[in-house]
N, C-alpha and C positions, 0 to 999 in steps of 0.2 A: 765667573762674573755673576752678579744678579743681573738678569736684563727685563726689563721693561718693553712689555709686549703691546702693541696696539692689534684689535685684529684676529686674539689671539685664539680663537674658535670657529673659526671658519675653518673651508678648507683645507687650505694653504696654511692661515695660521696654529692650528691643530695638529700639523707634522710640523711644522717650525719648534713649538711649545716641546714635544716628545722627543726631537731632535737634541733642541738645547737641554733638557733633563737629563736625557741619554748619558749626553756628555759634559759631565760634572756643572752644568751651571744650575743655576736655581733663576724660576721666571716668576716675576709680578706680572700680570696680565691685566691688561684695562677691561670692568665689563661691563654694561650697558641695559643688561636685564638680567634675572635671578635666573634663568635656564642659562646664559652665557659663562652668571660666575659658577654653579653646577660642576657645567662642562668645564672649566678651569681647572676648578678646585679637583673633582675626581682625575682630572690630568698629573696633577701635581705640585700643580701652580697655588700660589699666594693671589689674592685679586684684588682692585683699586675699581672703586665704583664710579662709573662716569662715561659719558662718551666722547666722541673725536670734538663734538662740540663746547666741553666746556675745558675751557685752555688752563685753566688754574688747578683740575685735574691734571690736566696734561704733564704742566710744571712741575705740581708733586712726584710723579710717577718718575719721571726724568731725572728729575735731583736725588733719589733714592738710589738710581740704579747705578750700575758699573757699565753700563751701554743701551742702544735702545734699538729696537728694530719698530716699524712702523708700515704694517701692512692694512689696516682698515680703509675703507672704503664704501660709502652708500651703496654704491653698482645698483642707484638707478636710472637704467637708461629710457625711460619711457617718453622720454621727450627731451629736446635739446635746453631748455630750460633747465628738466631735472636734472643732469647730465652739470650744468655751469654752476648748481649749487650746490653738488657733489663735490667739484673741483675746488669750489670756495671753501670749501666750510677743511675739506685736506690741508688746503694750504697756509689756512689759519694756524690748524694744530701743527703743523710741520715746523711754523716757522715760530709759535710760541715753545715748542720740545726746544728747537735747533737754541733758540735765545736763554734757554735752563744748561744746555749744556758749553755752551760760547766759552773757549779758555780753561776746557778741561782735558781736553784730547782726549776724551772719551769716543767710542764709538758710534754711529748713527746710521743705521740702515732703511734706508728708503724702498719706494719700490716704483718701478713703472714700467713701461712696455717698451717691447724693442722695435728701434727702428725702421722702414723699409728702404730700400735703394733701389733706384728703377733699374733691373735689367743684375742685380747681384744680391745675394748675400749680405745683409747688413751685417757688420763686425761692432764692438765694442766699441769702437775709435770712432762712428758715424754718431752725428749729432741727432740728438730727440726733435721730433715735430713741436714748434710752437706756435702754428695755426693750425685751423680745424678741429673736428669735437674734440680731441686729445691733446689740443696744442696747451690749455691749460694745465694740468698733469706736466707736461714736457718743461712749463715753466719752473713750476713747482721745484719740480728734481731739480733745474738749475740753480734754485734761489739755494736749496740743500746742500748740493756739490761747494758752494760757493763758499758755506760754512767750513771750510777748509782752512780759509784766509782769516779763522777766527777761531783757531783753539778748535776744532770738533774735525776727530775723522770721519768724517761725511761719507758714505759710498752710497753709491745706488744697484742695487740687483735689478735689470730686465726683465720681464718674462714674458713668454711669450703669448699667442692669441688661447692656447689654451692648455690650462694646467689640467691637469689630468687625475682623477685616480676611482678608480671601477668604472667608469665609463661615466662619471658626472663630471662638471666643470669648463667653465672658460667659452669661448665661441663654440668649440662641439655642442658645449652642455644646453648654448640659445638653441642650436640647430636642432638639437633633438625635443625641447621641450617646442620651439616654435612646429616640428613635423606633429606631436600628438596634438597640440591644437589645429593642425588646419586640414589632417590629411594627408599629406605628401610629405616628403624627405626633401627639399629643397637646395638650390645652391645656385649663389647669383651668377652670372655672366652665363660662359661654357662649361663654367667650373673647373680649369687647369689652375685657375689661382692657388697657391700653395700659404699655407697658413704654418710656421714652427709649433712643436709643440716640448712640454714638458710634464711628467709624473710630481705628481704633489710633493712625495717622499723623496726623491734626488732635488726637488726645488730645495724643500728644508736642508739639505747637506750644503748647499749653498749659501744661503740666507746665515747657516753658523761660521761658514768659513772666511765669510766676509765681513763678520762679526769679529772674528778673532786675529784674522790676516789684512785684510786689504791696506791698501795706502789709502789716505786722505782725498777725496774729489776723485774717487777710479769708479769706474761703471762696469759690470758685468753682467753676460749672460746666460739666465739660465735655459740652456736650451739642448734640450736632446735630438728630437728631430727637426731637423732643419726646415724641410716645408713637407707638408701631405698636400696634395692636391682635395679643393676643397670638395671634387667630386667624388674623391674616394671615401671622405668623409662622408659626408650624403648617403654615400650608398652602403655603406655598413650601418648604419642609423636604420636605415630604410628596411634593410636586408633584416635586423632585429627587431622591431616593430610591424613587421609586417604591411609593409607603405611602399607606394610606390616614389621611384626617386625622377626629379628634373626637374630643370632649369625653372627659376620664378624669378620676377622683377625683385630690383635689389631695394625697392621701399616696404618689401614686406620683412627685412629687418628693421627697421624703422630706424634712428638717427644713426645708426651703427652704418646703415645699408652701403654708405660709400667704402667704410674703411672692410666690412666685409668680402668687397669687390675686386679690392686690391692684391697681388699679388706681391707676398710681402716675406721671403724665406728670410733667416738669420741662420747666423752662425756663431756657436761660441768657442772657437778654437783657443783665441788667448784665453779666456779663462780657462778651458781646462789647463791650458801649460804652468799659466801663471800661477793658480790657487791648488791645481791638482786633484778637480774635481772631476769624476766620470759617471756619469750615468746609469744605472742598474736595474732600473725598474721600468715594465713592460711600455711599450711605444703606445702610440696614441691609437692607430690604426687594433692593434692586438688588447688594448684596454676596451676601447668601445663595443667588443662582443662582452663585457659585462652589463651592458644595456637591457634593461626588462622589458618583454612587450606589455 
């Protein structure tokens, strides 16, 4: 397939991109500044000038391609404000890609976080939050999934609080950038809350397989480790930086601080059975002694 990458230099979307190369696809990548199209281009990628905000970009990119994957994202959370025009300005472009692709049954892959269930294991089958700072996101993916009833297989990938890889990324990656600003290794409550985690590089094996495989409106997750306790987190942080680690009020995450607090394990069992995807790359706990002091 050509696919049409939002995203597609970050992280996350930087093993997506090598992922889908890997195996025989070819990717148009949206990009947003000359060091994004760079990084594309020496990836291997073709690139489309533009950002998550201009939709007529969007459109073109969509209508080119043979499927789309859509990982961008502001991620800025500096305030609940920034945070709700983050979520705006996503759900624009989601839903101007989704209305390019309407009645082609092409694929569409979205992305958002996995759910929590008080007291288990969130599964596949439990529905997204659509109140609270992420309840917008949670919409989003629905309006997505919906595109089902419309000519587009729609899927969404999960993922968890933190994707992973050398020890940068996702809530570990706040936690540790928030411990070299203040001093300490921090972690709100007692710290047994448990946070899922996943490797950037088995995220992308995913993100292709439900590209290629999934049904119409299915949701999956990507998740290796089901919860780390977020004081183990902390303390390996801490342990590498040379910081001391404990408990701090949960507003020094700042709009994050509630969902931070929650203890929120998943599990992706159906997708491994389903899509036949397994995990390979080192755990979140054993990634984070890639951490520099």
């Amino acid at each position: 397939m050509q696919v049409f990458i939002t995203g597609g230099t970050g992280l996350i979307g930087s093993a997506v991109v090598a992922e889908l190369l890997g195996n025989g696809h070819t990717v148009l990548a949206l990009a947003r500044s000359d060091t994004s199209a760079r990084a594309a281009e020496e990836a291997g990628a073709k690139t489309l000038r533009g950002g998550l905000a201009d939709l007529d970009v969007l459109r073109a990119g969509a209508a080119q391609a043979d499927g789309v994957i859509h990982l961008a994202f502001s991620n800025d959370f500096s305030s609940a404000e920034a945070v709700a025009r983050s979520v705006a300005e996503e759900t624009a472009g989601i839903l101007a890609m989704g209305e390019e692709l309407a009645g082609t049954d092409r694929p569409f892959v979205v992305v958002s976080g996995t759910p929590w269930v008080p007291g288990a294991a969130s599964t596949e089958t439990d529905p997204l939050p659509l109140d609270g700072p992420v309840g917008g996101r949670g919409r989003t993916v629905m309006a997505a999934l919906e595109l089902a009833s419309r000519g587009v297989r729609s899927t969404a990938v999960r993922l968890p609080r933190t994707v992973h890889n050398r020890g940068e990324g996702g809530f570990a990656g706040l936690l540790t950038a928030i411990a070299r600003q203040s001093g300490v290794s921090g972690y709100p409550g007692d710290g047994t809350q448990r946070w899922p985690a996943v490797h950037a590089l088995d995220a992308a094996v995913l993100f292709r397989l439900a590209l290629e495989q999934a049904p119409a409106g299915t949701a999956w997750h990507a998740v290796a480790d089901e919860g780390d306790a977020v004081r183990d987190i902390a303390g390996v942080i801490g342990r590498r930086l040379g910081l001391p680690v404990a408990s701090v009020p949960a507003e020094t995450f700042g709009p994050l601080g509630a969902i931070f607090a929650t203890d929120q394990p998943s599990s992706s069992a159906r997708t491994r059975e389903t899509l036949g995807w397994e995990p390979r790359h080192p755990s979140l706990l054993a990634d984070l002694e890639n951490i520099q002091p």
